[in-house]
N, C-alpha and C positions, 0 to 999 in steps of 0.2 A: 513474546512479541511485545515491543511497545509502538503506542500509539500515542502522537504526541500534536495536538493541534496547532498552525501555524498562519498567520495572517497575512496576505498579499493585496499589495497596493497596486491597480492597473487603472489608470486612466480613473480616476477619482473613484473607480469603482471597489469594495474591496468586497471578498468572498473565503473563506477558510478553507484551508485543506488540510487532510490528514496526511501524515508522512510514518512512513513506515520502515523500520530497520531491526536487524536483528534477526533471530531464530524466532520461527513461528512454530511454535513449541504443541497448541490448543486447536481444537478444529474452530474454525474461522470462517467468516463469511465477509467479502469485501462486499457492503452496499450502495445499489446507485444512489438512495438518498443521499448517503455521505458524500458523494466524489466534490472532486478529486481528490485522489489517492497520489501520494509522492512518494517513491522508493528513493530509498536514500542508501549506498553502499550496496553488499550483498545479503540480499536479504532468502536467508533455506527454508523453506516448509521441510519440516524433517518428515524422514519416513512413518507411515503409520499416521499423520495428520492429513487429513481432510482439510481445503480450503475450496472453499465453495465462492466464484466470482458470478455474480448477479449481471443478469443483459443490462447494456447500456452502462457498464462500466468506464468509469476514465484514471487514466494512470499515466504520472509522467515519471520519466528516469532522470536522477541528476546524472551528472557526467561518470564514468565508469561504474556504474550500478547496474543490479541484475537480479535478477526472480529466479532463483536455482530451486528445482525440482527435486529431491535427495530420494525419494517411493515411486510406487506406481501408481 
């Protein structure tokens, strides 16, 4: 998994988000302190990983991206 911090300018306000791509390979935990979260492409939690998403979660998709499930 990489995680890669990114900087967004909205109305003179700016606030960081994290973006997220690739194989989530590690068990993982998306936290509300961090949000927002950006998925960027397709992003697998592969079988056998654990990803744990905390209440009060936020996440945005860019355009054709997606959060594929590969386990149970």
């Amino acid at each position: 998994m990489y995680l890669n911090a990114r900087f967004m300018f909205l109305s003179l306000v700016c606030f960081a988000y994290i973006i997220i791509f690739g194989d989530i390979t590690e068990i993982t935990t998306f936290y509300m302190s961090n949000n927002p979260y950006q998925i960027f492409g397709t992003v697998r939690v592969l079988d056998g990983v654990n990803l744990t998403i905390e209440s009060g979660f936020t996440v945005f998709f860019m355009q054709n991206s997606r959060l594929q499930i590969e386990g149970i």
